[in-house]
C-alpha positions in Angstrom: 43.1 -10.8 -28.2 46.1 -11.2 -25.9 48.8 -9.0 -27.3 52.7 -10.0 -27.3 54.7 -8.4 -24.6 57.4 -7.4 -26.6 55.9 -6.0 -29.5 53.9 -3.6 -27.2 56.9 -2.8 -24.8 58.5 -1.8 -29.0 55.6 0.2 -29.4 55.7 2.2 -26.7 59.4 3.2 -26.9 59.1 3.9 -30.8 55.7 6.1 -29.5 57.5 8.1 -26.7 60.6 8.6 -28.7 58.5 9.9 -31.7 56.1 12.3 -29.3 59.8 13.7 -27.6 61.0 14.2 -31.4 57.5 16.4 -32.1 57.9 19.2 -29.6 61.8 19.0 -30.0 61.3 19.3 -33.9 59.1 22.5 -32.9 61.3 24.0 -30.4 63.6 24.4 -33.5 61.1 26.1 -35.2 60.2 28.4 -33.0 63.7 29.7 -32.9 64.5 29.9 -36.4 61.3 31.6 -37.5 59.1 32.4 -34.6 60.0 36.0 -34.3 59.3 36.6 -38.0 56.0 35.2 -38.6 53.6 38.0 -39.3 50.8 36.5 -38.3 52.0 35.8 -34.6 52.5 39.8 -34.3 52.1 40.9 -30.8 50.0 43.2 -29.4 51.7 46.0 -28.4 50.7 48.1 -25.0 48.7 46.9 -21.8 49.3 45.2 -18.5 48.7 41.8 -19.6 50.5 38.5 -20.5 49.8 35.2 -22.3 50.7 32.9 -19.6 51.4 32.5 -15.8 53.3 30.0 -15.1 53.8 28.2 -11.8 57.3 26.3 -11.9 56.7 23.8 -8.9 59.9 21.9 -8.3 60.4 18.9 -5.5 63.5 19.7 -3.4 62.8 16.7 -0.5 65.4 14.2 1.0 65.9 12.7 -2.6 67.0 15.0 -4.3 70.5 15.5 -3.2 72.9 18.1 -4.0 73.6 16.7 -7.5 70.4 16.5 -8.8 69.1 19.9 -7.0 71.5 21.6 -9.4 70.6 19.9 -12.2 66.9 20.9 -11.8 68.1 24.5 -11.3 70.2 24.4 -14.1 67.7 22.7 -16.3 64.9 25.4 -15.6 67.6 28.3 -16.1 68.6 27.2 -19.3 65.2 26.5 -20.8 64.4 30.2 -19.6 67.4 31.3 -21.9 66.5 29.0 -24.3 65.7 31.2 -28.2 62.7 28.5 -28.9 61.4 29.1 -25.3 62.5 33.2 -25.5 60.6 33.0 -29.2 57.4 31.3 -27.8 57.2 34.0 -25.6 58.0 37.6 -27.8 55.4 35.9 -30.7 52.4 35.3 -28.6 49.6 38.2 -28.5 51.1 40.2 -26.0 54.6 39.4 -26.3 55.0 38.5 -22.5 55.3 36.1 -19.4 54.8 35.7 -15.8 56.7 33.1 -14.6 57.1 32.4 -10.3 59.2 29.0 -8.9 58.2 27.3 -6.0 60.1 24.6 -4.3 58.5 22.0 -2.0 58.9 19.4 0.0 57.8 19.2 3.6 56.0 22.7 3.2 56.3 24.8 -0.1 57.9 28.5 -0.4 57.9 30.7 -2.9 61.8 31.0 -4.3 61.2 33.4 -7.0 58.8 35.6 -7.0 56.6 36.5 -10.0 58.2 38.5 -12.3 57.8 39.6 -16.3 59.5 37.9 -19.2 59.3 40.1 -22.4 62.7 40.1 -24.4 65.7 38.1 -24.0 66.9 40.4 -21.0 64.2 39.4 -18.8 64.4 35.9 -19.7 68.0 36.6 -18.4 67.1 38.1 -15.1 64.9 35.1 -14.3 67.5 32.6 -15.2 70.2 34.1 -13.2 68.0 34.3 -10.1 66.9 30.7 -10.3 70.9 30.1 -10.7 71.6 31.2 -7.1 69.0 30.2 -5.9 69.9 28.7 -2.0 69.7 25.1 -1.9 66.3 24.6 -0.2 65.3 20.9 1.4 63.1 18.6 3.7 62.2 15.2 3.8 58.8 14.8 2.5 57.1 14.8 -0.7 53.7 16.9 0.2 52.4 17.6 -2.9 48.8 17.9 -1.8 49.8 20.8 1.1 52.0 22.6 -2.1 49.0 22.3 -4.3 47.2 24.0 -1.4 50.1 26.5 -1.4 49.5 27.7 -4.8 45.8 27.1 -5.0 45.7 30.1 -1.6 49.1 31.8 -2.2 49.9 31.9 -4.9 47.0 31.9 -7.9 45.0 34.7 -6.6 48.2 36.7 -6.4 49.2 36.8 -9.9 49.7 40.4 -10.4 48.1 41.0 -14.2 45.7 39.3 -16.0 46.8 36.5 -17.9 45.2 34.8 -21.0 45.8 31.3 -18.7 47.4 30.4 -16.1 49.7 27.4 -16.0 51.0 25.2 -13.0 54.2 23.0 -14.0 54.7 20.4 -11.5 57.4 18.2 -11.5 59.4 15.6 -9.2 60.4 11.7 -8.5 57.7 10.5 -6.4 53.8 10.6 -5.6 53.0 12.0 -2.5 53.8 10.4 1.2 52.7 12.9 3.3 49.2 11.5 4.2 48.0 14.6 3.9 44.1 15.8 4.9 42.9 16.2 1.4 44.1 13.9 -1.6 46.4 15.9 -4.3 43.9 15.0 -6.7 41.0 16.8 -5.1 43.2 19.6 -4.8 44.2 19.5 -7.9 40.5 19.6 -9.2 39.7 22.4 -7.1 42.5 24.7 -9.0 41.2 23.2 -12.4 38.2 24.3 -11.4 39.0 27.6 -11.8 40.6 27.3 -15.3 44.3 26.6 -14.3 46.1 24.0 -16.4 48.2 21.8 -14.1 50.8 19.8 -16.0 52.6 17.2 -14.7 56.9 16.4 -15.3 57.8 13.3 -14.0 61.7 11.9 -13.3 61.2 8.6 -13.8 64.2 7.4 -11.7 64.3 5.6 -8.2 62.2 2.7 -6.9 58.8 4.9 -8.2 59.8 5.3 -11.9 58.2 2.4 -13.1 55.0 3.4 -11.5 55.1 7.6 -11.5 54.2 8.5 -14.9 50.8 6.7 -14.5 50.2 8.0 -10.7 51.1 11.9 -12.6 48.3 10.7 -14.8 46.0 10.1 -12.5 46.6 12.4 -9.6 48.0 15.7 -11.0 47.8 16.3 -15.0 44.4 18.2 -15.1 42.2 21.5 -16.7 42.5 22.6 -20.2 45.0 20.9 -22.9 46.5 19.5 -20.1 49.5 16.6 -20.3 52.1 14.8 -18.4 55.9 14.8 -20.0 58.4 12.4 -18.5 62.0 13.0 -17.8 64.0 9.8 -18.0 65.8 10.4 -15.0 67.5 13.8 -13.4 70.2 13.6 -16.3 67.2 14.3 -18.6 65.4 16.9 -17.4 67.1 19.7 -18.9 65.6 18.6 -22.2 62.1 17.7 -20.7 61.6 21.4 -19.2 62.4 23.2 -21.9 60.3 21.3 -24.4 57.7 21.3 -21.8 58.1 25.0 -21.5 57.8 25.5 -24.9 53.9 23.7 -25.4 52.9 25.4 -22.3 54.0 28.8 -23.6 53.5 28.8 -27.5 50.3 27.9 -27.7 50.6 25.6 -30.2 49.8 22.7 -27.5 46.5 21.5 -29.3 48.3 20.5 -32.8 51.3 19.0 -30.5 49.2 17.0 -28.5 47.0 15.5 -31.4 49.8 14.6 -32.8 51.1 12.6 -30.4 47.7 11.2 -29.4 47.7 10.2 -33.0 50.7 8.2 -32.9 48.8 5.6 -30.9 48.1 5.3 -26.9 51.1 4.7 -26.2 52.9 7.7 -27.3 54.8 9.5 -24.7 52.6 12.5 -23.9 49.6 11.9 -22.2 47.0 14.6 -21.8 43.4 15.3 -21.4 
């Protein structure tokens, strides 16, 4: 049966805005009663943390000045953030490893890996992505950075972590024409156990089209999903509700919830 255009173009607005409204309603739980939840205790002692997570952010000739900063700032805040800060104290070991890369042409480590677990150290992290130099280049390679971080970067991580976690976001597929497609990449770091979740700005002459190319090319490995910023204004909010899923551990419930809101709901994931 031939649906009506409009109806489903309804539907899928009412899905995504319901989806956003899940992890946001969660973010507020987390930091009302996260820290007090007995039976999130953490485990006290040891080397290890719950997650490593990979903050991949595009820096090439379109983002501009403007929206740079607003990445930055969106990524710093959502650090500070108490949901995000009480995600990370209530998980089993209390703790975080969190690096930022920035790519574009090539990809560079910008902050190097380095522990969240309190408040403080959520801090630190913040404040160095803050002044972070403004890094650039014309290109979006995505397949060479997912290289970067599949060599570099991964078999680096300096303590074992319950999983490991690449967040990828940016405003347009790759254009580099690079020797290997990102999605074969991409499988070969899933391959491993690495989640790799996808944040796309759907603004620019690609935003009709990016959410489904994230889909397809980068959103892979275990409870994986793809959460949409509507443009650079919004990405503050996407991060930090992304942040929060990929942190708390609470992704499974989130994402069947969404799923369950029908196919069109705004979070898509494996």
């Amino acid at each position: 049966m031939r649906q009506n255009p409009r109806r489903s173009a309804v539907r899928t607005s009412m899905g995504r805005r319901i989806a956003s409204a899940v992890i946001a309603a969660m973010a507020g739980l987390f930091a009302l009663f996260g820290q007090s939840d007995p039976s999130m205790a953490q485990v006290q002692g040891g080397d290890g943390v719950d997650t490593a997570l990979v903050i991949a952010v595009d820096v090439s000739n379109s983002v501009d000045d403007h929206r740079y900063e607003l990445q930055m700032q969106g990524i710093a805040s959502a650090l500070e953030d108490k949901g995000v800060v009480s995600a990370v104290l209530t998980g089993p070991r209390g703790s975080i490893l969190v690096t930022v890369v920035t790519w574009s042409d090539r990809a560079q480590v910008a902050v190097p890996w380095m522990r969240i677990a309190s408040e403080a150290d959520a801090s630190a992290v913040a404040h160095k992505v803050r002044e972070l130099p403004r890094f650039t280049g014309e290109f979006t390679c995505m397949a060479t950075m997912m290289r970067f971080v599949n060599d570099k970067i991964l078999p680096q991580v300096p303590v074992n972590a319950l999983r490991t976690v690449v967040d990828v976001s940016g405003d347009g597929a790759d254009n580099c024409n690079a020797r290997e497609p990102v999605a074969a990449v991409r499988d070969e770091i899933a391959s491993y156990g690495t989640t790799i979740n996808g944040l796309p700005i759907l603004e620019g002459s690609e935003a009709a089209t990016l959410e489904e190319w994230y889909r397809n090319n980068v959103m892979a490995g275990p409870g994986s999903f793809i959460l949409p910023a509507d443009g650079f204004d919004d990405f503050g909010r996407a991060i930090k509700q992304k942040f929060i899923v990929e942190i708390s551990g609470v992704d499974r419930w989130l994402l069947q919830r969404a799923r369950a809101m029908g196919p069109t709901a705004r979070i898509a994931s494996e």
